[in-house]
C-alpha positions, 0 to 999 in steps of 0.5 A: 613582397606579399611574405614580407609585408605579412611578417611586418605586420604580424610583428607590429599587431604583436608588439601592439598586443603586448604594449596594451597588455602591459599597459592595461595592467597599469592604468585602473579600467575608469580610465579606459575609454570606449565609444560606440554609436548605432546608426539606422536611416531609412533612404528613399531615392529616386530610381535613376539618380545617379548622374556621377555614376560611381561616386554616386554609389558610394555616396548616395547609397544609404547605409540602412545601419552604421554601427561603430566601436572604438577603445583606448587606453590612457596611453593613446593605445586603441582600437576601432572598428565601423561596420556599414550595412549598405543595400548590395550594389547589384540589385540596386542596379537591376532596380535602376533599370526597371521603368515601373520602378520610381523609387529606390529604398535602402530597406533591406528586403530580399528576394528569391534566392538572395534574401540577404541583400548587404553588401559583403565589403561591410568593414568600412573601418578597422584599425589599430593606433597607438603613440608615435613620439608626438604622434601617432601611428595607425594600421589597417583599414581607415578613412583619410584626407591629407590637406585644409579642404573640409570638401575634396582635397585634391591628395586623398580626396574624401570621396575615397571610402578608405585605403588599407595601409599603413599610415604615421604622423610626426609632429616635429615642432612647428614642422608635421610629417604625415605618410601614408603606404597603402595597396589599391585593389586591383580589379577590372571594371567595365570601362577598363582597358584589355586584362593584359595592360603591357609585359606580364603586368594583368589585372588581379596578378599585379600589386598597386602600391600608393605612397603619399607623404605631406610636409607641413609648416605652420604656426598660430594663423599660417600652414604650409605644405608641400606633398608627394604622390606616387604610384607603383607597379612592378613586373612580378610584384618586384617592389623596392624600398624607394617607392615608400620612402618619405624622400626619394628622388626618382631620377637616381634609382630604378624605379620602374612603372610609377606616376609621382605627383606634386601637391601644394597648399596654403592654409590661413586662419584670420580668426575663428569665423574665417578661414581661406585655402588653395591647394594646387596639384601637378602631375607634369610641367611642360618646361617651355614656360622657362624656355626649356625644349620640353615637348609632347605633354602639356602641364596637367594641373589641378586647383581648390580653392575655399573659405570656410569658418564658424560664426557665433550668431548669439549665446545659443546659435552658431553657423559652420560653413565651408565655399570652394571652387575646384578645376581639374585639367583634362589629363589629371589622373590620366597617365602613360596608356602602357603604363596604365596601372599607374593611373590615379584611379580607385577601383572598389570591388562590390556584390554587383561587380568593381566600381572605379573612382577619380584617386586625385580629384573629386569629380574627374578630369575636365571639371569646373566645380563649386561647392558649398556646405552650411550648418545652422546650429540652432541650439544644443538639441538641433541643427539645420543644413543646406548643401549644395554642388554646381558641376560643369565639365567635358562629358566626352572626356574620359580617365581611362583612354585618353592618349596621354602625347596626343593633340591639346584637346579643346575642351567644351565645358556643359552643364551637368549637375546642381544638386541641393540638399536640405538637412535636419537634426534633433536630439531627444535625449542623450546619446539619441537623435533623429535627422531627415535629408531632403534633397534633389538633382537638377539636370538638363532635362530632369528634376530628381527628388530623395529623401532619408530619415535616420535616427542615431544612437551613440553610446560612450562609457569613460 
């Protein structure tokens, strides 16, 4: 498969190559476009302020720098590359766990016997684009969300820092066609289960494939869709063409270890300033609703609902907001314990050992969440922004050993988190700006302040 897989790619650069050769010789180089930016950001944070855990890490560990080039050619054939420069995830463990230390910085001073202290995962984004018919078709290493939530979208939620794969859309009049096929690193974290997970299948040794696909209809102020998750793993990576296909019916192939789940959303848009959408997520439907003999697994669903919108306030300011609510059931994400490969889970390997994210949702099974993001544009030149998130959910609740036939668990719903943040930018000239987050956590018995202050420099050559 891996062979397979290689040959293909190979092929698709190669062509990629020639098709951008052929066409540069066409089009004069005044209409090549090329994007740069170089971000720097200077985080402060307190020293144990990660109450998400691993989300935390990605999110809330600052990069020091973010530098970004992008090409394309008049034909929509391009490339683009993202580098980020993050403190490495191991030291800033061990600095968490030092009581004399109150803050954190993402500034990058070394120490004996690790003088460089980035993170040695430093490609966030590298691929390769180029026209699909209406669409598009795009390679490699990207960041992506299928669904109407600018927040956390349920399929391909945005707190995922990237998939490497292979990804199209298809616009096919009123009707779109996005898919996604893409490999999940499979490494164990400390929460996992034993090495060996059932048969020959081990961590490290067996593939995890992800195919998702989305079928969107839409007009002027109405899109709907219908997606598809599933989840792959095969004994001696022995995958088949059914487990990319766009339509396959599981019931009619042999499809082996696998998890599928269905995803439905409505998007309305009233008029620029409102806009409202609800996607909803199942993994399993017990039939006895219909009165179907349908016993042993509940039905495992998911829920987002939001508004959002932009407001003209006068000729010169403008307000961008964004309000959702989320629920997640208390198995979502959490499949068959022999199957367990297959569970929604996003495992990233980083410098202080694999870190795992919640795939499907945005922060875990048995959560209640509400979320909101505001965004004062105060003129050409500034911005101002007030975000905030209020979590609640079961604590004991876990994605990794739950028992998936087990007792309907009662859920007992906490207080976890409120987090707020406060955020500034101001633009000197073109192409160069500077901004400053101000922010804290409140948590049952603790306040926890941070701060970052970034100065940003885009650069674009038409």
């Amino acid at each position: 498969m891996k062979k397979h897989m290689q040959i293909l790619i190979s092929l698709l650069v190669s062509l990629f190559l020639l098709q951008g050769f052929l066409l540069a010789q066409t089009f004069p180089a005044s209409k090549i476009i090329i994007d740069s930016s170089f971000d720097i950001q200077f985080g402060l944070t307190h020293q144990n302020s990660l109450p998400l855990a691993w989300i935390d890490v990605v999110e809330q560990n600052t990069a020091f720098n973010k530098t970004s080039l992008a090409y394309k050619n008049p034909s929509g054939i391009g490339a683009e590359v993202s580098i980020w420069l993050e403190y490495e995830n191991r030291p800033y463990k061990e600095k968490m766990e030092d009581p004399n230390l109150f803050f954190h910085t993402n500034l990058p001073i070394g120490h004996e016997g690790n003088p460089i202290i980035f993170e040695n995962n430093f490609i966030q984004k590298g691929i390769l684009f180029f026209p699909f018919f209406e669409g598009q078709i795009i390679l490699g290493r990207q960041h992506l969300s299928f669904g109407p939530s600018r927040l956390s979208n349920l399929q391909l939620t945005k707190h995922i820092p990237y998939y490497d794969g292979f990804y199209f859309e298809l616009p096919l009049g009123n009707w779109k066609i996005t898919q996604l096929i893409a490999t999940l690193e499979n490494r164990k974290t400390k929460e996992d289960l034993p090495t060996v997970i059932f048969g020959n299948q081990k961590f490290t040794d067996t593939l995890i494939l992800l195919s998702m696909r989305r079928f969107a209809w839409s007009n002027s102020f109405l899109e709907l869709a219908i997606g598809g998750q599933n989840l792959s793993t095969r004994p001696n990576n022995t995958f088949q063409i059914g487990d990319i296909l766009p339509i396959f019916s599981i019931h009619n192939g042999d499809v082996g270890r696998n998890n599928c789940a269905l995803f439905l959303d409505a998007h309305y848009t009233l008029n620029e300033a409102f806009q409202t959408y609800a996607i909803l997520g199942f993994d399993d439907i017990n039939a006895n609703v219909i009165g179907v003999n349908d016993g042993g697994v509940p039905t495992i669903w998911a829920s987002v609902l939001g508004v959002k919108g932009h407001l003209p306030l006068n000729t010169r300011m403008s307000l961008d907001y964004d309000l959702e609510g989320s629920y997640t059931h208390y198995l979502w994400g959490s499949f068959d314990d022999d199957a367990y490969l297959s569970r929604a889970i996003y495992r990233q390997n980083r410098d202080g050992g694999a870190i795992a994210l919640p795939l499907t949702s945005p922060y875990g099974p048995a959560r209640l969440a509400t979320e909101w993001k505001l965004k004062l544009n105060l003129s050409q030149n500034m911005k101002a922004g007030f975000n905030g998130l209020l979590l609640f959910g079961d604590t004991s609740i876990s994605i990794y050993d739950l028992d998936y036939e087990g007792p309907v668990k009662t859920i007992h719903y906490d207080f976890i988190l409120a987090r707020l943040n406060l955020n500034y930018e101001i633009a000197f000239m073109q192409g160069l700006s500077a901004y400053t987050n101000i922010g804290m956590d409140i948590e049952n018995h603790w306040i926890k302040p941070r701060a970052n202050l970034g100065l940003l420099w885009q650069i674009k050559n038409y």
